[in-house]
Structures are given as structure tokens and as C-alpha cells.
C-alpha positions in Angstrom: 0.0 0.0 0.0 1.5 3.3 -1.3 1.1 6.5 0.7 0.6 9.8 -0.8 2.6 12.6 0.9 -0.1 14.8 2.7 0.2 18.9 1.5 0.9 21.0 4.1 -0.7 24.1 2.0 -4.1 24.0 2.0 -5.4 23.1 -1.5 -8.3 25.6 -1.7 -5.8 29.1 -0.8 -4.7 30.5 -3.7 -1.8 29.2 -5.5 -0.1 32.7 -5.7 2.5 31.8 -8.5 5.5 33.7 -9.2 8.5 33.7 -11.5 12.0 34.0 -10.4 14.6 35.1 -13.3 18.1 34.1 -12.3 20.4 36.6 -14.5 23.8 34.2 -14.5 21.7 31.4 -15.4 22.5 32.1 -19.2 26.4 32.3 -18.1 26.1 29.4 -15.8 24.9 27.5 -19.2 27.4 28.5 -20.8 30.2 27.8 -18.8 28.8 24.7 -18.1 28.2 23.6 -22.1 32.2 25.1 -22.2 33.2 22.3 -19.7 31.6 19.6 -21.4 33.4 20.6 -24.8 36.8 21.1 -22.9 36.7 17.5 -20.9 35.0 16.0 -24.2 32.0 15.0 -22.7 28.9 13.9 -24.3 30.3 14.8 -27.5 28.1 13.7 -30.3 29.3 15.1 -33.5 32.8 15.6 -35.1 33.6 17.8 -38.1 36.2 17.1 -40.9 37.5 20.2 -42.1 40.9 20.4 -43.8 42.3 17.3 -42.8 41.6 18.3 -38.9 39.4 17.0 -36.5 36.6 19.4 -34.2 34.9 17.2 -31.5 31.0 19.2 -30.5 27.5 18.8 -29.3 25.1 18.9 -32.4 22.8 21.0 -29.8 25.4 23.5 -29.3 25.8 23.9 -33.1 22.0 24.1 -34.1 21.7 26.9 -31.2 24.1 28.9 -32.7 23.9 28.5 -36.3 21.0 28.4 -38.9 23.0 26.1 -41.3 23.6 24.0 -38.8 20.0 23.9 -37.3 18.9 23.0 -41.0 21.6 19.8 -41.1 20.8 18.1 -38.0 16.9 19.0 -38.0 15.7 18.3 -41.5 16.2 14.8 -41.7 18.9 15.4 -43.9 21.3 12.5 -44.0 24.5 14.5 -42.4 21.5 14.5 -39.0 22.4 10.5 -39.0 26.1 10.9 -38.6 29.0 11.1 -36.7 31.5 12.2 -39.2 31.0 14.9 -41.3 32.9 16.7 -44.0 32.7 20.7 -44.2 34.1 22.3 -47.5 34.4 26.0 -48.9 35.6 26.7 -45.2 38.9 26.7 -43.5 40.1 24.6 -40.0 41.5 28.6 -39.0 38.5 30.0 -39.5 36.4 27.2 -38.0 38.2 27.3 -34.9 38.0 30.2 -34.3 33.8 29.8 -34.6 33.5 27.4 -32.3 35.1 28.8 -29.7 32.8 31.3 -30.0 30.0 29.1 -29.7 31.2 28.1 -26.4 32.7 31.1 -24.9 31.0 34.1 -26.9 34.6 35.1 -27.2 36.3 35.5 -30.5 39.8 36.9 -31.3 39.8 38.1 -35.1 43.1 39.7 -36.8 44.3 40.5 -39.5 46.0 37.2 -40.1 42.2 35.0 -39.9 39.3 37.2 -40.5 39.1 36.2 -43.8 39.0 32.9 -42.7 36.8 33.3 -39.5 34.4 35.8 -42.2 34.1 33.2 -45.0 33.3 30.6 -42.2 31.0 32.4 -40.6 29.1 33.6 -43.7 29.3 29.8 -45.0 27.6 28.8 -41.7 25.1 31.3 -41.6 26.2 32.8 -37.6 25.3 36.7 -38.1 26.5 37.5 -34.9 30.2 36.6 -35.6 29.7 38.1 -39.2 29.1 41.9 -37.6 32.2 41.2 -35.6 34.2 41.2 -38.4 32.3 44.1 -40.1 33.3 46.2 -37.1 36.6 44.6 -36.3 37.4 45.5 -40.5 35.5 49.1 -39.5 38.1 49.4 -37.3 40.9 48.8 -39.3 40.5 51.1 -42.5 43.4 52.8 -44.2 45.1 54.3 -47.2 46.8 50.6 -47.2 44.3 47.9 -47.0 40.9 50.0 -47.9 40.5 48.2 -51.5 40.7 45.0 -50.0 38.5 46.0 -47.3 35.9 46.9 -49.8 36.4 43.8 -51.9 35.4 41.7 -49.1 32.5 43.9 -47.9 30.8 43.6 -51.9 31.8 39.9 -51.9 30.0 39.3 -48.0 27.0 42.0 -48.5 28.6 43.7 -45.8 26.2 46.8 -46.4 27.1 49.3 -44.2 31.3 48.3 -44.1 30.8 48.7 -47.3 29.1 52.4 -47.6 32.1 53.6 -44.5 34.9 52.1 -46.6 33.7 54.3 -49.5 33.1 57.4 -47.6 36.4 56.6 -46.0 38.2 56.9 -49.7 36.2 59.9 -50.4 37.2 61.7 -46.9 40.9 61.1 -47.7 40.7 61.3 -51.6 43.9 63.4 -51.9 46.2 60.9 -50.1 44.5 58.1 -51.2 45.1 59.0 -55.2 48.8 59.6 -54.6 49.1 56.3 -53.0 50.0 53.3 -55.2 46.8 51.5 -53.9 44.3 53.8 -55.4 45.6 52.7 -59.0 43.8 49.1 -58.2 40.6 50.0 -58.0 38.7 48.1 -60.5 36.3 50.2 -62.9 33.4 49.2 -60.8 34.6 49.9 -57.5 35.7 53.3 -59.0 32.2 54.2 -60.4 30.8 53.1 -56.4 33.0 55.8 -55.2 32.0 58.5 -57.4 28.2 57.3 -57.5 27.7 57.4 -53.3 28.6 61.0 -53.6 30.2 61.2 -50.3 31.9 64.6 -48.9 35.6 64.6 -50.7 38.6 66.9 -49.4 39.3 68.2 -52.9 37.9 70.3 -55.5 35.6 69.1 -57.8 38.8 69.8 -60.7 41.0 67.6 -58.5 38.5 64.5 -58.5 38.5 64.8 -62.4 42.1 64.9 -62.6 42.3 62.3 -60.3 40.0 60.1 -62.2 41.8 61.0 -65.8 45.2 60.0 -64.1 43.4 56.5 -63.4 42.4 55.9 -66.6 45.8 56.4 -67.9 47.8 54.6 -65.2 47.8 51.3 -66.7 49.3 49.4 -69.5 48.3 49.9 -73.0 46.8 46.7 -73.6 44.8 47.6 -70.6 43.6 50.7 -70.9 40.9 50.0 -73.4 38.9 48.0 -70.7 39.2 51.0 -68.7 38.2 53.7 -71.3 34.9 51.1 -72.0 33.8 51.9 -68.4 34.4 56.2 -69.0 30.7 57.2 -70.0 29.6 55.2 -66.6 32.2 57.1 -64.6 32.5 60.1 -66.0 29.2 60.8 -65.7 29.8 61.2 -61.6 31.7 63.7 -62.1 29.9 67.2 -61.1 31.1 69.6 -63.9 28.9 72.5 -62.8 31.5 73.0 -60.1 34.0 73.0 -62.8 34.7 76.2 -64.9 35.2 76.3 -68.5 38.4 77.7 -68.3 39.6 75.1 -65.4 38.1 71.9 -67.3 39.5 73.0 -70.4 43.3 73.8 -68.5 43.5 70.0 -67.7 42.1 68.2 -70.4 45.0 70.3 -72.5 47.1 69.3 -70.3 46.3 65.4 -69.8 45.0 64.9 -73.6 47.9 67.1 -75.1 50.5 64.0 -76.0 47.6 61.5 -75.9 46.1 61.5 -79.2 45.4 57.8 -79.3 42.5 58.4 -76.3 39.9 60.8 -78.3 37.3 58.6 -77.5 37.6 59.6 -73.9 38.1 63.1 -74.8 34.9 63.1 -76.4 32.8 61.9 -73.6 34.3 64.0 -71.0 33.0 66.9 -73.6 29.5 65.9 -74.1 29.1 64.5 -70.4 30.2 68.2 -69.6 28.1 69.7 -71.9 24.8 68.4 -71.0 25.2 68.9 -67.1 26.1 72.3 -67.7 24.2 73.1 -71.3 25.7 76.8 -70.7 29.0 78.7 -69.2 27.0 79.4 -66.3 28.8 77.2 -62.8 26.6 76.9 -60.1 29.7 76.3 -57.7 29.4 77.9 -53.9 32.3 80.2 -53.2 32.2 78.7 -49.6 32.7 75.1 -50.3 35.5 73.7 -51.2 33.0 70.9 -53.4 29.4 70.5 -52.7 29.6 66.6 -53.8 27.8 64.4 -51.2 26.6 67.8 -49.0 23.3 69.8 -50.0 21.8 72.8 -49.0 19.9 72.8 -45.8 17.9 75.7 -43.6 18.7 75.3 -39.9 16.8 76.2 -37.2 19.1 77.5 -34.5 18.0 77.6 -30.7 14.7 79.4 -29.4 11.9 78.5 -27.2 9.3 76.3 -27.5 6.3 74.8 -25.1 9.3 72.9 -23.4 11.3 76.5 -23.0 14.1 77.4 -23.6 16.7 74.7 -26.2 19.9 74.8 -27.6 18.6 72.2 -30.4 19.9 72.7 -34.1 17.8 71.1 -36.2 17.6 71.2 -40.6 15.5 70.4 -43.2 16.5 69.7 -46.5 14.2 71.1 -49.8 14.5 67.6 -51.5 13.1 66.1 -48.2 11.0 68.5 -46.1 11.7 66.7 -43.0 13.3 68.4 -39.8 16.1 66.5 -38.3 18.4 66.8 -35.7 21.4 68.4 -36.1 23.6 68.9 -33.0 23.3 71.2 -29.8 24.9 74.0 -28.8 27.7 72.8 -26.8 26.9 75.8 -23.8 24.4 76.4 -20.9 21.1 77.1 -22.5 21.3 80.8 -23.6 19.5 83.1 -26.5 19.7 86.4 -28.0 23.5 85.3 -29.6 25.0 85.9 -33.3 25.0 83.6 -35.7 27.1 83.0 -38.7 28.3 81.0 -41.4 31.6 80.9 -42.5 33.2 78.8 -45.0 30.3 76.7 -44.7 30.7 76.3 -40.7 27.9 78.0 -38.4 29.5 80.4 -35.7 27.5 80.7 -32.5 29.0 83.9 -30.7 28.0 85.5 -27.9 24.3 85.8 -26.3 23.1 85.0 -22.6 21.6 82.7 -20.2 19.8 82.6 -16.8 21.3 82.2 -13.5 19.6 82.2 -10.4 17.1 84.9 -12.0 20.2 86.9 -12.9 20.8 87.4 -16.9 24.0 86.6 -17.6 25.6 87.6 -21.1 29.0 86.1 -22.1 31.8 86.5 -24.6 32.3 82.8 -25.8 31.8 81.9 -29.1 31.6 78.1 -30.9 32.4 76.7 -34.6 30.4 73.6 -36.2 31.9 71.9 -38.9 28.6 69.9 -40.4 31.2 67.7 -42.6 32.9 66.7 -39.3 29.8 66.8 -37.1 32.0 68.3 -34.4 32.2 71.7 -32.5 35.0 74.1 -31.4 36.0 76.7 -29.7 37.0 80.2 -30.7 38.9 83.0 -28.9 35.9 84.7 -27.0 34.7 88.5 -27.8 36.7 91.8 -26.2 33.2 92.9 -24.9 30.4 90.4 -24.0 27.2 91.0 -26.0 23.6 89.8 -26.8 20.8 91.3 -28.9 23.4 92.1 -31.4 24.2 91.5 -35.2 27.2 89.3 -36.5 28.0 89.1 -39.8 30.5 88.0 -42.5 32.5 90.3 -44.7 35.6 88.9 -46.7 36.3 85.9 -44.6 36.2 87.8 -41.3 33.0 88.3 -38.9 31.8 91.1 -37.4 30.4 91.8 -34.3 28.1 95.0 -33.9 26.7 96.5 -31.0 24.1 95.1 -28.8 23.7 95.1 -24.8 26.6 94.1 -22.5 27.3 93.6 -18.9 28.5 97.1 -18.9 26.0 98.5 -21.2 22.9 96.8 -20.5 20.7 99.3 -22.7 23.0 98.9 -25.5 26.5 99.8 -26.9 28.5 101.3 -29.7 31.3 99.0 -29.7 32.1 97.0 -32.8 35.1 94.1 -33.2 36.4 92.2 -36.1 37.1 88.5 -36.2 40.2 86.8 -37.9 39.5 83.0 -38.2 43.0 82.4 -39.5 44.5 84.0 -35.9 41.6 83.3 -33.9 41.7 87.1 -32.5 39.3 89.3 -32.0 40.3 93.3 -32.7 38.0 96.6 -32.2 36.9 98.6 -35.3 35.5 102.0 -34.8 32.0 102.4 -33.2 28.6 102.8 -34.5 27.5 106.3 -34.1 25.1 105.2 -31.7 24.2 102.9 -29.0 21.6 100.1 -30.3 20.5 96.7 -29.6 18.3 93.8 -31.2 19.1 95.5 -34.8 19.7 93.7 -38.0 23.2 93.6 -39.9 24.1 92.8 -43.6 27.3 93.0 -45.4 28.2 93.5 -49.1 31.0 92.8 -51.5 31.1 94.7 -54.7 34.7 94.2 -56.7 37.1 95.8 -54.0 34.2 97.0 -52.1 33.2 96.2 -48.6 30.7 97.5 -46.8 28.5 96.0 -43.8 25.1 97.5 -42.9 23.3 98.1 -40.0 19.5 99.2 -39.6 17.2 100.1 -36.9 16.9 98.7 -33.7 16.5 99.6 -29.8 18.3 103.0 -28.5 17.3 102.7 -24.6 13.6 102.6 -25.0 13.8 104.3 -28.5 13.0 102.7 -31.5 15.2 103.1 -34.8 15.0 103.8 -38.2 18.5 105.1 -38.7 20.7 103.0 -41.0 24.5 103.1 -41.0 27.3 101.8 -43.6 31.0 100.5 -42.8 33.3 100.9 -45.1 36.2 98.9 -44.4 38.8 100.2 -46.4 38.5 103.5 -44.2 37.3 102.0 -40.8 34.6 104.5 -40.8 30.7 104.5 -40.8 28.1 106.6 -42.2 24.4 107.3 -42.3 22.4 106.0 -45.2 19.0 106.6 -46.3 16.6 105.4 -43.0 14.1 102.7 -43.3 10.9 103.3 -44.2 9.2 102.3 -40.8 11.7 102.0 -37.3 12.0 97.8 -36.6 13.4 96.3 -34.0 14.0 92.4 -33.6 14.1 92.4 -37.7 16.8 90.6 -40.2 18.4 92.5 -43.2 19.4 90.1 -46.1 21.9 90.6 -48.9 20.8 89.6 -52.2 22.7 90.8 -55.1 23.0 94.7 -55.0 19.9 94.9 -52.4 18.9 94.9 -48.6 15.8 93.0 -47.9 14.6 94.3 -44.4 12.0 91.4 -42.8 10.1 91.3 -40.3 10.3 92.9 -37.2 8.1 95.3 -35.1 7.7 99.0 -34.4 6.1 101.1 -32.2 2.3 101.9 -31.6 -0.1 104.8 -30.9 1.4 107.0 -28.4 4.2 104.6 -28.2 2.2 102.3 -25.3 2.6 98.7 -27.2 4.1 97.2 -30.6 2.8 96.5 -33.8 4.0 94.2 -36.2 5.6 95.5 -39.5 4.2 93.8 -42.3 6.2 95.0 -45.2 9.4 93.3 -46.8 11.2 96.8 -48.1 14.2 96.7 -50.2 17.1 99.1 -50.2 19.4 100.0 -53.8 22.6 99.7 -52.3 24.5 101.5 -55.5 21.3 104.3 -55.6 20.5 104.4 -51.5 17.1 104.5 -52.1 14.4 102.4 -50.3 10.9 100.9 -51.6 8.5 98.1 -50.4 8.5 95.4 -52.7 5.3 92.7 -50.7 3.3 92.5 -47.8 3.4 89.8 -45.2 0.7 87.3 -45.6 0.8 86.1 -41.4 3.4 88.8 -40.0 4.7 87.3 -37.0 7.2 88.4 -34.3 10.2 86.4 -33.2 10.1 84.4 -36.8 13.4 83.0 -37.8 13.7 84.3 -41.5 16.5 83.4 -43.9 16.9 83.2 -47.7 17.9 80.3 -49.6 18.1 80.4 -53.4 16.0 83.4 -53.3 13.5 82.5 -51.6 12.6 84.6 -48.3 11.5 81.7 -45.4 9.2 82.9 -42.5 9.2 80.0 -40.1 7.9 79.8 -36.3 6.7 82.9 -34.9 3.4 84.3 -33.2 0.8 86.7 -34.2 0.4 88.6 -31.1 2.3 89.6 -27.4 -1.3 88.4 -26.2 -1.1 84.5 -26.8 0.9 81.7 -28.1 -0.8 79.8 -30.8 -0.3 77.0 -33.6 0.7 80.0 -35.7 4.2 79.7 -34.2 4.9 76.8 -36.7 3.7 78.6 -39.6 5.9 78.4 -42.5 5.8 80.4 -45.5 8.1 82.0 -48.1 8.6 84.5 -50.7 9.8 84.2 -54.0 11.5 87.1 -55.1 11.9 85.9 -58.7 7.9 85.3 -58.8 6.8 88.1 -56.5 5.2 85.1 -54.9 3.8 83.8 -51.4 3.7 79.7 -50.9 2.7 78.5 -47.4 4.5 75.2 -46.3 3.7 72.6 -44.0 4.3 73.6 -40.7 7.7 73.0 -38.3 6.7 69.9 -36.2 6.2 72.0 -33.8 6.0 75.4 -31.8 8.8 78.0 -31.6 9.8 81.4 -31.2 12.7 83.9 -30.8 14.9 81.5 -32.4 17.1 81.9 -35.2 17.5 80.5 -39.1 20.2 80.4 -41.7 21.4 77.9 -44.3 24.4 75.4 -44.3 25.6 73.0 -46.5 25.1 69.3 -44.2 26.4 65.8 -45.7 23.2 63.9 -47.0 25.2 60.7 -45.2 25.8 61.1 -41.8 26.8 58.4 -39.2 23.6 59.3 -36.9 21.6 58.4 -40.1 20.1 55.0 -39.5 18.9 56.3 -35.8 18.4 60.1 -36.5 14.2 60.8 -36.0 12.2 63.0 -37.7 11.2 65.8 -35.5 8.0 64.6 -33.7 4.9 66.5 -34.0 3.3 68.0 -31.3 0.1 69.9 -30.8 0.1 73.8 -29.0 -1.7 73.1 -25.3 -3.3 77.0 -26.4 
């Protein structure tokens, strides 16, 4: 007679079930499958590979491998086996795989990831495969890239692929004077030109390079090359390339090559149908535009979250905001911004402490090919609410309030980017703040402009020019209406004066200006050439390939709405208004301007759209 263990619990309480998770079980697993392997226990499956021997659990295998999983699963007849022959891999590479199966350690160099890569391709174990992607990653240079990118297009390494590329493009100037870049085959040539990635040349020196390619082989060679030049030479950007210049080196490379005309004559027509014209749409502050494209940046501000350093861009092909970068500084406003050489400059402004405005002297410098910010000598005088600007390669920093001056100053300093100095010029006439600055170059003419803005509690219409040949300004025709808190654009030979407010009846509140006005710089004459559709205060406004953009803003000093993501422009070709779709969301008092940004960056895959969100108003 059998006797049934009596429960202690009582059976009708609740059973009360929980799960416990030990963490290190997964490691004790592991170590404990290791042990088994080591002491060559319960071993159930040996692999032939090379001549050599490897002893494993067929469990072990199928867990870690699909390839695997399939042979010993699928009733196929390698399941029923003891002994098994493996081909198309090495016994290096193998090794090295299965002591990652036991240990989730791998050691890959030089010497065997081609070996452990083609085994663990073969095998199907993706984990080990993106060790080598990154471990190759990691290894890039002038030296070994070609090979690097071989392996990557004959493994589908995607992405190893794309930063081996970008890696050649980054360092095209070495790379072509290195013996190396002479073995690129005619395909992997065309990949480089055809990702368009950011090079460190001019768009002459990537066709020279490319000619110098064609020709650096043998003769009997050379014709397989020259059968590839209509694919590759049609990569090359010759609207950055001036008639004169593209006609200087094809002279010079064709001149004792009379045998090549073939190649002559497609660089010609290739050339002539991108351009159609004499007319080189080249920036004067890129070095080459290939693999960057025009962007408008919003800069700082305030939103329903407050205050935000935030950089964020849009490009016109896309017309999605993205994240850019941050201000690398305490969360300030009210500081100049600039662009340079195609790099922004963020100088000046001020931030809250303890209730206490603070305004500081420090400036910052964003390279959007390198993603990465510096700094620069700070300011003589520390300012915010005033204008910065760029005239021939220098900025220039122009009044606005100061720890000294809190209602505004005269004080004006000059930037050298190639000393990193700062230098005082001679002061404005008078004593303004939150005015609007624009420079102009004519021939040997330089001039920078500066309209309206605050004196104390007085609002401007007065508008002064500095010339810098004498270090000297002087009073120009004043605008039509006083603004303050308004942007001055230079477009050709004319001011555009946006935006902006002025004073109302009896001088008790502000009211919007709604006018764009236009001032004849060679005539110093002034007329209103549209009318705001929505005007809006605290807008950011720039101009991009003139177009006039309005973005963020409010209507009134009386409430926040969804207005402040309004965004419109004008055309000043058309005489036109278009309204966009809106920014994804809310903001004010920030600032805009244009910048050339990489359309590849290395944030890509995880970089989100800027969310939507709806005004709480």
C-alpha cells in the first residue's frame, strides 16, 4: 500500500505563482556547455575540415547556427552521422567559430578574418559576421581599404561597405597619390564617385584624379578601362568646374595623348549636357558640394518645453526636420550667428542664472562635414541682442547690450578666423540693440550695414554703412518704418529688411511691421517690394536660393498659438507667397540660416524626424 505525501498548504488558498529570473543562469549555461566541450563529454558530432578534426554537441551547433539547425533537424542525411565533412571553409577560421559558440569570445586579426568571415558567412552565424564588419571598420586605411571593400561587396557587408567608400572619399587626396588607389577596378571606382560622399578636394582635382586613373595602366589595358568612361565620367559634377579650369586639364592630360579621343569626347559631351551653358553653379564657400546639400537650420529658441539649444535642418528635397547637434553651452538666447566657409558660428548671447541674466563672450564653430564643435577666442566685450556678420572671410560683431551697457552699446570688433583674434573697429555712431546687420561685396568694395533697432527705450530707423577700407561708418538713407528684432538680407545689390516690429499709438505697445522693403545699395534708395501674408514676431527668417522663409513665430504679445509653426516664403523671382507645411512643432525667438550638411551622416540609420506636437493653447 503506497502513501501519498499529505500537503501542508491548504489546497483551496490560492496558488499565488511567481517567477524568479536568475540573471547568470544564461552564463552558468554556458560555462557549463564550455566544460563539457573542454573534458570532451557527451560529445556527439565531429567535423572534418581540412584534414583536422573538431569534437561538439550537435545541440550546441543548431543553437548557434541556422546552417547547422537546418543539417541536424531536416532529416537530412549529415542528422544521422557522426562524421562529417565541411568544405568551402577553412580549419582557422572554423576554430575560431566554435570557440565562440562556447565562450561568446572571438579573437579576429588581420591574419584569420578572412578565414573566420568566410566561415561564418558559410555557416550562416550573423552574430560573428558583424564582428568582423566592425573589427574591418576598425581597421580602415590608405593601405588595406581596397581589399577592405572587396570583401565587404563579396560578403553583402552593407554598411562596411558604404564607410569604406566614404572613408576613400574623406581622404581622396592621399588616397590618389598612394599606389593603392591605381587598383581599384572600374566598378569599384564608379561606387565611389556614384555614393557621392563629402571629398577633401575640388571638384577639378576629382577629375584629374579620375583621368590620371584611366591612364595609369598598360596599354593593352587601358581600353577596358576607357569602355567603363561614360559610366564614370558621368559622376563627375562639372557644374563645379569652370570652362576655363576643365579646359586647362584636359589640355594638359590629352595634349600628348592623341590615341584616347574617344575619352576626350565623352568627357566633352558628359560636360556639356550637365552644364548646357558657361553658367557654374559652384558655392564660393565650399570647397565641393559633392555628397553635402543645402539645408535651412533652425538655431535655438523657445518652445512649449522652454528654452533649447537644439539645431535642427530640413532639406528642400526632403522636407523633414532633423536633428542636427546642440549648442555645446548652458542654454542661452539672444546670440549671433554666422556661417563661414560653410561652418555655423554661435558667438555671444546670454543665459539665466539664479534669476540673474547673464551675457557672455564665448563663441563656438560647427563643422557639419565633421559633425564636431569648437571653440574660438571669446569676444573683447560680452554682448547679446546684437548682429554678426561676415565680410571677406572675417566676422563682425556690432553693437548690442553688455554687462556694462545693459541698454546697448557702440562698440564694434572684427574676427580673424585664421589667428583666432578678436580686434575693435570704430564704433557705430550710436548705442543700439536687437538691430539687424548685412554686409556686401562689390569688386574691391566692402561695406556691412546696420538698420534700426532699440536705442534705450527708443526705437530706430536710422541705418549706417561700414566701409572697411577707411574703418569708418556713415548714415544711409533710414528705413521706411523703425524695426526692431528684424533681419536684413543681402541679395545681389539689395537689402531686404523682414520682419520685425515698431512702435504703436502714443508709443504704449508694438505692432507688427508687415512689409518686406528693399534698399538700392549703389542708388541708396528704399521701396516696399510685398506684404506679409501672417506677419509674426520672433520668426526665424533666412533666404535660400531666393526664396525669403518665415518660419515659427506668433501673431500677437497676447497669446501663443499653432501659428508659431507657420511656415511660408517669398519668391523674389515670382513676386510670390507659398505656405508650407508647418515646423513639427511650436517656436519662437529662435534663429535661421542655411548650411551645407552631408546627405550621409553616421547618426543616419537612428536620426528621428522631428516629432509633431500639438500647441496646449
Amino acid at each position: 500500500m503506497t502513501r501519498t505525501k499529505e500537503k501542508i498548504l491548504h489546497d483551496n488558498k490560492p496558488l499565488n505563482s511567481t517567477f524568479y529570473h536568475h540573471k547568470s543562469h544564461q552564463t552558468t549555461l554556458l560555462k557549463g556547455l564550455n566544460s563539457l566541450w573542454e573534458k570532451g563529454e557527451l560529445l556527439d558530432v565531429t567535423l572534418i575540415i581540412e584534414g583536422q578534426l573538431f569534437k561538439a554537441h550537435k545541440a550546441v551547433l543548431s543553437a548557434c547556427s541556422d546552417y547547422f539547425r537546418a543539417m541536424f533537424t531536416n532529416n537530412m542525411l549529415e542528422s544521422r552521422q557522426d562524421e562529417i565533412c565541411l568544405n568551402g571553409i577553412t580549419a582557422v577560421g572554423f576554430h575560431q567559430i566554435l570557440e565562440y559558440a562556447y565562450t561568446s569570445r572571438i579573437m579576429l586579426n588581420l591574419g584569420n578574418i578572412q578565414d573566420v568571415l568566410e566561415a561564418a558567412s558559410h555557416i550562416q552565424m550573423e552574430p560573428v559576421i558583424q564582428a568582423c564588419s566592425k573589427y574591418l571598420l576598425s581597421q580602415i586605411d590608405i593601405d588595406n581599404c581596397i581589399d577592405i571593400a572587396t570583401i565587404a561587396e563579396i560578403y553583402s557587408l552593407e554598411k562596411l561597405r558604404l564607410m569604406v567608400y566614404r572613408f576613400m572619399s574623406e581622404h581622396l587626396l592621399e588616397f590618389s597619390n598612394s599606389k593603392e588607389f591605381y587598383r581599384l577596378t572600374p566598378q569599384q571606382l564608379e561606387n565611389l564617385l556614384a555614393l557621392d560622399f563629402p571629398v577633401d578636394c575640388s571638384e577639378a582635382d576629382v577629375l584629374r584624379i579620375v583621368l590620371a586613373w584611366f591612364f595609369h595602366v598598360d596599354t593593352s589595358k587601358r581600353d577596358l578601362r576607357i569602355s567603363y568612361a561614360m559610366r564614370i565620367i558621368h559622376y563627375i559634377h562639372f557644374k563645379e568646374i569652370s570652362r576655363r579650369k576643365l579646359d586647362s586639364i584636359l589640355n594638359k592630360i590629352f595634349q600628348d595623348r592623341n590615341c584616347e579621343w574617344e575619352l576626350y569626347k565623352v568627357i566633352l559631351s558628359e560636360a556639356y549636357i550637365q552644364t548646357n551653358s558657361n553658367k557654374i553653379t559652384s558655392n564660393s564657400n565650399l570647397l565641393n558640394s559633392r555628397g553635402m546639400e543645402l539645408a535651412v537650420l533652425k538655431i535655438g529658441g523657445f518652445g512649449i518645453s522652454g528654452i533649447t539649444n537644439e539645431i535642427t535642418y530640413c532639406f528642400s528635397s526632403e522636407r523633414k526636420w532633423k536633428h542636427l547637434t546642440t549648442i555645446p553651452h548652458l542654454e542661452q538666447c539672444n546670440f549671433g550667428t554666422a556661417v563661414l566657409n560653410n561652418e555655423l558660428y554661435i558667438v555671444g548671447g546670454c543665459f539665466n542664472q539664479s534669476l540673474q541674466e547673464n551675457i557672455h563672450p564665448f563663441g563656438f564653430k560647427y563643422s557639419p562635414r565633421y559633425d564636431k564643435w569648437s571653440t574660438m577666442s571669446p569676444m573683447k566685450i560680452e554682448r547679446c541682442r546684437f548682429s554678426l556678420n561676415v565680410l571677406s572671410n572675417m566676422l563682425y560683431a556690432v553693437g548690442g547690450a553688455s554687462e556694462v551697457d545693459e541698454y546697448g552699446t557702440s562698440t564694434c570688433e572684427c574676427y580673424d578666423p585664421v589667428l583666432d583674434m578678436w580686434y575693435m573697429i570704430a564704433p557705430l555712431p550710436a548705442h543700439i540693440t536687437q538691430h539687424a546687420g548685412a554686409s556686401y561685396e562689390h569688386n574691391l568694395s566692402l561695406k556691412l550695414f546696420v538698420s534700426g533697432g532699440m536705442d534705450r527705450d527708443s526705437i530706430q530707423s536710422a541705418m549706417y554703412c561700414y566701409a572697411v577700407s577707411e574703418d569708418r561708418w556713415q548714415p544711409c538713407a533710414p528705413l521706411l518704418r523703425a524695426r526692431a528684432d528684424h533681419v536684413m538680407l543681402s541679395i545681389g545689390d539689395f537689402l531686404y529688411v523682414c520682419g520685425g516690429w515698431t512702435e504703436g499709438p502714443e508709443g504704449r505697445s508694438r505692432v507688427l511691421v508687415d512689409t518686406i522693403d528693399v534698399y538700392d545699395i549703389k542708388n541708396d534708395r528704399w521701396e516696399v517690394v510685398t506684404t506679409v501674408p501672417t506677419p509674426r514676431y520672433h520668426a526665424g527668417i533666412v533666404c535660400v536660393e531666393h526664396k525669403i522663409y518665415f518660419i515659427g513665430g506668433f501673431y500677437s504679445d497676447d497669446m501663443f498659438d499653432k501659428s508659431t509653426a507657420a511656415i511660408e516664403f517669398y519668391d523674389i523671382e515670382s513676386d510670390s507667397w507659398t505656405t508650407e507645411e508647418k515646423y513639427p512643432q511650436d517656436i519662437w525667438e529662435h534663429t535661421c540660416a542655411s548650411l551645407f550638411i552631408p546627405k550621409w551622416r553616421d547618426d543616419m540609420q537612428d536620426m528621428q524626424v522631428i516629432a509633431k506636437t500639438e500647441s496646449t493653447v
